[in-house]
C-alpha positions in Angstrom: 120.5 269.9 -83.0 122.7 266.8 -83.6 123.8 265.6 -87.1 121.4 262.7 -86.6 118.8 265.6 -86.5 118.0 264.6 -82.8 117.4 267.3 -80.0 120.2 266.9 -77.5 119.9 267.8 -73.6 121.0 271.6 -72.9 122.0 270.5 -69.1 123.8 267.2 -70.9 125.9 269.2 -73.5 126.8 272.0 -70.9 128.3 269.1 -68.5 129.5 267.5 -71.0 131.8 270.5 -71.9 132.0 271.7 -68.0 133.8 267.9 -67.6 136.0 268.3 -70.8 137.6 271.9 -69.8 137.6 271.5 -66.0 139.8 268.6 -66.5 142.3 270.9 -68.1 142.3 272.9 -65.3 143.6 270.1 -62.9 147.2 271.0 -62.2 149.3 267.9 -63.9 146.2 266.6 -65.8 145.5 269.3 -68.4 149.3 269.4 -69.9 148.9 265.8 -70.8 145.3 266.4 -72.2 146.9 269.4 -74.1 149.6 266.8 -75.2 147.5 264.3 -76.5 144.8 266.9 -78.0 147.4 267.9 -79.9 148.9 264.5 -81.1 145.3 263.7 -82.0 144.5 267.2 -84.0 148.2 266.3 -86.1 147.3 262.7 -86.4 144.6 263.7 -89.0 145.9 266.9 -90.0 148.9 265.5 -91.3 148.2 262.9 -94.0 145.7 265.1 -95.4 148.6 267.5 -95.9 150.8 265.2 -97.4 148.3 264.4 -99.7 147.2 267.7 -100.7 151.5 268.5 -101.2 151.4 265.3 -102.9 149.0 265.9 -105.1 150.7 269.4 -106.1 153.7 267.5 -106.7 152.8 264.3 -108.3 149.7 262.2 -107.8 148.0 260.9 -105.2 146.7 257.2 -107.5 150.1 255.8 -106.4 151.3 253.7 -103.1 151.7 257.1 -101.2 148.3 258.3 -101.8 146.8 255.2 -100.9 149.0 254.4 -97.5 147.9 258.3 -96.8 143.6 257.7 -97.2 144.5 254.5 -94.9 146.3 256.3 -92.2 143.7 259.1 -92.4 140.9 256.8 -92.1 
């Protein structure tokens, strides 16, 4: 089941994920899909780290907490 509570295709979520990983097996292609996975999974990883350090430190009501829930938004 989707979030929406919807019942999704079997055949459209197995080809969905077929496409997805058989790109990274295409010689060139799926070092720059690794690159960019990765840039993506640290773009939102990161502020909410710096938040949660923040927070240890200081608070997060000031500028930096706020220019942190932007960014992560």
């Amino acid at each position: 089941m989707d979030s929406d509570g919807l019942h999704k295709s079997i055949g459209g979520t197995i080809a969905r994920t077929a496409t997805t990983l058989g790109l990274y097996f295409i010689p060139g292609v799926g070092e720059y899909l690794g690159w960019v996975g990765a840039a993506m999974a640290l773009s939102k990883t990161l502020p909410v780290l710096a938040k949660g350090i923040n927070g240890i430190i200081g608070s997060n009501d000031g500028e930096f907490g706020q220019a942190m829930t932007m960014v992560e938004n």
